[in-house]
TITI-144776 format. One record per residue (C-alpha): y, z, x. Coordinates in Angstrom, 2 decimals. Example, Ala and Ser with C-alpha at 12.3 -4.5 7.8 and 13.67 -1.06 7.14 Angstrom:
-4.50; 7.80; 12.30
-1.06; 7.14; 13.67
***
This chain:
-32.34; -21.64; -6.66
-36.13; -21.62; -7.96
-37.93; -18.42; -6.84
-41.09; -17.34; -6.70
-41.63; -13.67; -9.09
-40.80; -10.79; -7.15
-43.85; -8.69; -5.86
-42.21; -5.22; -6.90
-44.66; -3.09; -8.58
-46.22; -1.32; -5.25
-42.99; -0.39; -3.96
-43.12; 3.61; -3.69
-39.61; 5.87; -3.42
-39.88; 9.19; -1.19
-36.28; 10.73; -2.73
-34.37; 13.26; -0.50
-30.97; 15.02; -1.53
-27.78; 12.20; -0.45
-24.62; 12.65; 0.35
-22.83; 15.43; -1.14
-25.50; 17.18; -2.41
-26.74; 14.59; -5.06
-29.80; 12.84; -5.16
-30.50; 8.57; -4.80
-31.55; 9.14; -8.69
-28.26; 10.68; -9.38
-26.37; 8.05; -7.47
-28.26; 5.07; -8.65
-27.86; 6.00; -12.07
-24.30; 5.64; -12.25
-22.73; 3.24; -14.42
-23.12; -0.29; -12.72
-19.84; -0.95; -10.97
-18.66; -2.69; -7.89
-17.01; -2.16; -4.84
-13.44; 0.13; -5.84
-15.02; 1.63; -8.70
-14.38; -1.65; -10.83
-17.08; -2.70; -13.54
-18.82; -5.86; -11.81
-19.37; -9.07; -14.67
-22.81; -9.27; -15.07
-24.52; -12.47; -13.87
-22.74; -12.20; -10.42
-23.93; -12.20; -7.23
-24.29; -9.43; -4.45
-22.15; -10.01; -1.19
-24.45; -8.90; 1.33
-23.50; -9.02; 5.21
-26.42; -8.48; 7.47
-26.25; -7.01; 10.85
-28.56; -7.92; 13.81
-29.93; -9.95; 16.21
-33.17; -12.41; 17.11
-35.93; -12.54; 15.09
-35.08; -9.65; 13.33
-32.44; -10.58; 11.82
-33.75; -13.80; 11.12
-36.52; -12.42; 8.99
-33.69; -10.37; 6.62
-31.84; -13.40; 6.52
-34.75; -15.87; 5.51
-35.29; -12.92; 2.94
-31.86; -12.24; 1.89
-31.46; -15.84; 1.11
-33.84; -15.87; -1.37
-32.33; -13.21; -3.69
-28.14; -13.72; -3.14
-25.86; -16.80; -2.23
-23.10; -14.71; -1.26
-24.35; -13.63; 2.42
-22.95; -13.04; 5.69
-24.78; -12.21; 9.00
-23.40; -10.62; 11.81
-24.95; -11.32; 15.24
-25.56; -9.69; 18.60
-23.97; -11.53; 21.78
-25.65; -9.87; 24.48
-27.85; -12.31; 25.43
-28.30; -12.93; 29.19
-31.87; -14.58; 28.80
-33.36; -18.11; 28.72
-31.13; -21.01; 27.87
-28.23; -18.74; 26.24
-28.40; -17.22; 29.61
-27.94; -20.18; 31.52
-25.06; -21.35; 29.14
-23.56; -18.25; 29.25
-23.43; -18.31; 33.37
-22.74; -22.16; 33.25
-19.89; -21.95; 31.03
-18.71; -18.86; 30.01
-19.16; -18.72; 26.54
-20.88; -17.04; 23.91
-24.48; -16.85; 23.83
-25.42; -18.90; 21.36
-29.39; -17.76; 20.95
-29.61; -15.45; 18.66
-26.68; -17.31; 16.44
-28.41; -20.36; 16.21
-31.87; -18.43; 15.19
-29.52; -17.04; 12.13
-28.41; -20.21; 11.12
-32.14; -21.57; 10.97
-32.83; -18.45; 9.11
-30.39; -19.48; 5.95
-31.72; -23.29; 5.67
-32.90; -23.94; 2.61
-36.81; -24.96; 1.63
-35.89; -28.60; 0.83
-36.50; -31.42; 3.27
-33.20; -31.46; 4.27
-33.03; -27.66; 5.83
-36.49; -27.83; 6.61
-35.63; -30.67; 8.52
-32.35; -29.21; 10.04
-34.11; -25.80; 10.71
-36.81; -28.01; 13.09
-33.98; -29.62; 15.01
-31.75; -27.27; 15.88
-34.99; -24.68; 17.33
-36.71; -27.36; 19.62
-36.35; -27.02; 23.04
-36.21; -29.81; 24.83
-39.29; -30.08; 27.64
-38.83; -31.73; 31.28
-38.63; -31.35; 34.67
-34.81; -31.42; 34.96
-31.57; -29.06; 34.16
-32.39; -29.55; 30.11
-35.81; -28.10; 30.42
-36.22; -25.25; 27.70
-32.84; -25.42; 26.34
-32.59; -25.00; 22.42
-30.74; -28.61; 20.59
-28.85; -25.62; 18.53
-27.71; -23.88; 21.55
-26.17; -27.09; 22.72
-24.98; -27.96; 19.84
-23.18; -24.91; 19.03
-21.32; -24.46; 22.56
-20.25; -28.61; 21.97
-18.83; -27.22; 19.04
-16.54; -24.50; 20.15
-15.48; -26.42; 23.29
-14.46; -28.95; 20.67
-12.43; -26.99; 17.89
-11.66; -23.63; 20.31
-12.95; -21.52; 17.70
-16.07; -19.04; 17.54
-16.31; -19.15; 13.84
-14.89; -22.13; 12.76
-17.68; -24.41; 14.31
-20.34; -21.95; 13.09
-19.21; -22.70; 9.87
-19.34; -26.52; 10.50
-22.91; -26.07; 11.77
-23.65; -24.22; 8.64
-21.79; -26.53; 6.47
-23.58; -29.32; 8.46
-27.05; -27.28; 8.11
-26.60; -26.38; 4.66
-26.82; -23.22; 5.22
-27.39; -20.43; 2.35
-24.57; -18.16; 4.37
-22.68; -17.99; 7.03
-22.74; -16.53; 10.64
-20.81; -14.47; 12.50
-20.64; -13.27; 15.79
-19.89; -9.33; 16.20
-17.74; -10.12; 19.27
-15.45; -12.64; 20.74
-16.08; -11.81; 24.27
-20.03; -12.21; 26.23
-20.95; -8.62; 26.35
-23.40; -7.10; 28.64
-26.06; -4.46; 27.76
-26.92; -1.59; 29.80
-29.51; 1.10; 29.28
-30.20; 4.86; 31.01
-33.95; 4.06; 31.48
-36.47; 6.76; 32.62
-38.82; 5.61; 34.63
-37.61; 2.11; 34.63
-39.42; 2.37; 38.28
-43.14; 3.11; 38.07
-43.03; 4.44; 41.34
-40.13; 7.31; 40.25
-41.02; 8.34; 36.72
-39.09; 11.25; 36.41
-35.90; 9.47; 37.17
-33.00; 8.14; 35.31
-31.70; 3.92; 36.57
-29.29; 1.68; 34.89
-30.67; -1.26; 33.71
-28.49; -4.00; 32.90
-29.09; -7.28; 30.80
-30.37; -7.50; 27.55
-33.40; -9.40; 28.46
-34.28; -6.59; 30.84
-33.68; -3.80; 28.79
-36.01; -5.33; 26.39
-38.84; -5.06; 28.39
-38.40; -2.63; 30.58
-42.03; -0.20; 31.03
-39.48; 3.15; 31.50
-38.04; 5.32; 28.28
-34.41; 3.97; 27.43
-32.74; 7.16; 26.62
-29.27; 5.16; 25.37
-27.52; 2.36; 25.66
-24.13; 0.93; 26.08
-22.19; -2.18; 26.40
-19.98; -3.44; 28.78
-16.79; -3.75; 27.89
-17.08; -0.69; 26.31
-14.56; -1.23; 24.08
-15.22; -4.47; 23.06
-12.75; -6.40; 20.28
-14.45; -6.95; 16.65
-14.21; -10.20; 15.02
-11.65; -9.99; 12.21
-13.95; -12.15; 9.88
-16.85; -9.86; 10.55
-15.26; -6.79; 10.23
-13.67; -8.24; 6.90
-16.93; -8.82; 5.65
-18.49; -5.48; 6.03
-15.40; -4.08; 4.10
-15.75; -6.69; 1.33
-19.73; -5.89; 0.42
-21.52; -4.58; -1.88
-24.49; -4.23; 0.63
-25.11; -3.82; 4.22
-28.48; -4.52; 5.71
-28.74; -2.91; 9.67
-31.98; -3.83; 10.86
-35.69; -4.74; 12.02
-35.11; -6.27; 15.06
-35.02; -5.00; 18.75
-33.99; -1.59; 18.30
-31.79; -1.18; 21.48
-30.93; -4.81; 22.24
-30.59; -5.91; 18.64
-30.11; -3.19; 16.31
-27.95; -0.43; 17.73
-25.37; -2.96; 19.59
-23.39; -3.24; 16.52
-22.75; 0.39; 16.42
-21.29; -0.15; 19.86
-18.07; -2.22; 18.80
-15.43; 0.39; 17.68
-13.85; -1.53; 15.12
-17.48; -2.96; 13.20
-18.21; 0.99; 13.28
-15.54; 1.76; 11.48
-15.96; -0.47; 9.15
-19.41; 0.33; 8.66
-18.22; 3.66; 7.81
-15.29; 3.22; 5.97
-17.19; 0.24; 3.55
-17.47; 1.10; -0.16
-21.02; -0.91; 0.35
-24.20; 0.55; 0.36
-26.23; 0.61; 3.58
-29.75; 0.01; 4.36
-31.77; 0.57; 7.36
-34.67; -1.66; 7.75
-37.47; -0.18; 10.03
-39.53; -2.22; 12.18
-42.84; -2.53; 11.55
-44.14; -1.75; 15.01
-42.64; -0.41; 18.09
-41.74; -2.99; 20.43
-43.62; -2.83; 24.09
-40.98; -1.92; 26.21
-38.23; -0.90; 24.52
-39.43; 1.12; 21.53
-42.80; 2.08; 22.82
-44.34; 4.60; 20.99
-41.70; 5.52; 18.74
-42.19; 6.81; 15.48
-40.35; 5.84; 12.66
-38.47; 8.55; 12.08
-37.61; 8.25; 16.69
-36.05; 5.14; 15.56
-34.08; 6.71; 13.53
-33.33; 9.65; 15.92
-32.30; 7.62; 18.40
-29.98; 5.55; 16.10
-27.95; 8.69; 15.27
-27.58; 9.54; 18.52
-25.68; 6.47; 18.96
-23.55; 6.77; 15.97
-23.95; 10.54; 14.95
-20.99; 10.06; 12.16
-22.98; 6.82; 10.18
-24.16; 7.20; 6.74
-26.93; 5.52; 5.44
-28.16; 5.13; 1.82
-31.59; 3.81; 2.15
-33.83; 3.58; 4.93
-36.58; 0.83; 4.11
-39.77; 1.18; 6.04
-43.64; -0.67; 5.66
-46.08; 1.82; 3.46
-48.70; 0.89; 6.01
-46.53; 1.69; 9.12
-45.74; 4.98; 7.95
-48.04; 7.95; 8.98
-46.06; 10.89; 8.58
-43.95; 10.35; 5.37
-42.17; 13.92; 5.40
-40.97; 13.57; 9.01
-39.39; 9.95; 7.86
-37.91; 12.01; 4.75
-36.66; 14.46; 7.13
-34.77; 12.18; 9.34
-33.41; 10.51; 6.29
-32.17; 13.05; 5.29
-29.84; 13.47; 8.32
-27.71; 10.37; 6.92
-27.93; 11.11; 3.22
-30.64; 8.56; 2.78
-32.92; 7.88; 0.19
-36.77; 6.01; 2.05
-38.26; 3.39; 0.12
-41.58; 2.34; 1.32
-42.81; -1.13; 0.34
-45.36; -3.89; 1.33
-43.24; -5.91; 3.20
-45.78; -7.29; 6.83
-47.54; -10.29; 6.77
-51.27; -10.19; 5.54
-52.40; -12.02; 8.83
-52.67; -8.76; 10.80
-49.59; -9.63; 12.76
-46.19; -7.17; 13.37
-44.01; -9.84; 11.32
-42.19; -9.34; 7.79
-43.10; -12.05; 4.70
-39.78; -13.24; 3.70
-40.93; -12.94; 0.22
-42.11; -9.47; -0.03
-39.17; -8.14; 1.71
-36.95; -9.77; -0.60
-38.92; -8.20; -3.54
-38.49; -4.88; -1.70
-34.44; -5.80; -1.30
-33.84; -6.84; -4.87
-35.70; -3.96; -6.17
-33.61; -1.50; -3.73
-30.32; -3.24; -4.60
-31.05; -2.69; -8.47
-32.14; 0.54; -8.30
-29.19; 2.02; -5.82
-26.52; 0.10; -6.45
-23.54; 0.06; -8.25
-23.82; -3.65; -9.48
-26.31; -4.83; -11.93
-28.59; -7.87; -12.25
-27.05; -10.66; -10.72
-29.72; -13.45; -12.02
***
């Protein structure tokens, strides 16, 4: 795949003791080895499995992309809102939002993806039942009414899309998101409500204090658990911190894996909080609150904006808590706006993968 260079030479590293006692420097200057301790053949690509949801994720992925071929995404399906809500309540299936957005994420730059990418995000615009409803969406739910199978007909969209990855769902089942929100109720700051629905919890004007899902126990996918076991890297992260973000943590069997993975694991910050549900949080909150949630989950690197970074020893700090090196990094937009440029977060990825990994260039 033709590339542009990788922006790399402003990316700064803030380097905290890791696990065990050893510093990032010690660990990334191990011999260059993959997953089991096994010397990886140079020239060979990362496997990478990306967790997340909306545009979030799509942003890593439309980065990721650009920098491995061997890439899986794992997606959020919580969504109550819009047309994968009215899908969902029509006929009980997954909600296929933030699935579809993932699949855009991995077309290619050609005409053909371009193209592909186009179709399957318009939303149709009437005054009947199809107003606002995403082509994708429809497309996607036609598909697993057809073959019975979650992750077979994502992978025939993908194939269809020509996607650079594929896309999983983290669950089986439609899960529901609820939240402990103070002062979800202007009129009763001080108090505690559950909120329920993802699309509420994401803009709700209280304080979420945590959230959980519902089943509480919901059942992994095999594939995507597989896939976290079977990297080399794991990218959590930006997206909606409580809706997108710390869901995956909330499937017993994908946080297992996520700890039990010989993979290296990367945080990606946000590069603003998110009105509503993240207001005012520091960087280092989102990480607080993250741990709170899954107190037992390593991390290795924690990736965060230079510019959205004020206090750079309290981020350290609360790195430090998972045995993670921060890397700081140009990665926003230059038009002022709180969105990532796929390019110079896949500068800051390469650069983190070669300088903490066990494998070695790959291109």
């Amino acid at each position: 795949m033709t590339r542009r260079t990788p922006r790399l030479s402003r990316l700064r590293r803030v380097v905290p003791e890791g696990r065990g006692g050893r510093s990032a420097d010690a660990r990334a200057g191990r011999p260059e080895q993959a997953r089991g301790g096994k010397p990886r053949r140079r020239g060979t690509q990362p496997k990478v499995v990306a967790l997340g949801g909306g545009m979030g994720l799509s942003a890593s992925l439309a980065a990721l992309r650009r920098i491995t071929g061997d890439l899986t995404a794992v997606v959020t399906v919580a969504d109550d809102g819009g047309s994968s809500g009215r899908l969902r309540d029509e006929l009980g299936v997954l909600p296929p939002g933030d699935l579809r957005k993932a699949l855009a994420a991995l077309c290619g730059d050609d005409d053909w993806g371009q193209t592909w990418a186009r179709v399957i995000q318009h939303r149709f615009q009437s005054k009947g039942d199809l107003h606002e409803h995403a082509v994708g969406n429809l497309l996607i739910v036609a598909l697993w009414e057809q073959l019975g199978d979650h992750v077979q007909a994502l992978d025939l969209v993908g194939k269809l899309l020509g996607a650079h990855g594929r896309v999983l769902p983290m669950s089986a089942v439609p899960l529901e998101l609820q939240a402990l929100v103070k002062g979800h109720d202007p009129d009763r700051p001080e108090d505690v409500d559950t909120v329920r629905g993802q699309a509420t919890v994401a803009l709700t004007p209280g304080e979420v204090q945590s959230v959980h899902l519902v089943p509480n126990d919901p059942p992994a996918v095999p594939e995507a658990v597989e896939a976290v076991l079977d990297a080399d890297w794991v990218v959590l992260g930006p997206g909606s911190w409580f809706s997108s973000v710390i869901p995956h943590l909330l499937v017993p069997d994908l946080l297992d894996a996520l700890m039990e993975t010989k993979a290296r694991r990367v945080l990606s910050l946000n590069l603003a909080p998110q009105p509503g549900e993240t207001e005012g949080f520091s960087p280092q909150r989102h990480l607080e609150v993250l741990g709170r949630h899954a107190p037992k989950l390593a991390l290795d690197v924690v990736l965060a904006d230079e510019a959205a970074v004020p206090d750079r020893d309290s981020l350290t700090d609360a790195a430090k808590r998972f045995g993670a090196a921060v890397e700081l990094a140009p990665v926003a937009r230059t038009d002022g706006t709180p969105r990532h440029d796929p390019e110079l977060l896949a500068a800051a990825y390469d650069r983190i993968f070669r300088m903490h990994g066990r494998i070695g260039p790959w291109r």
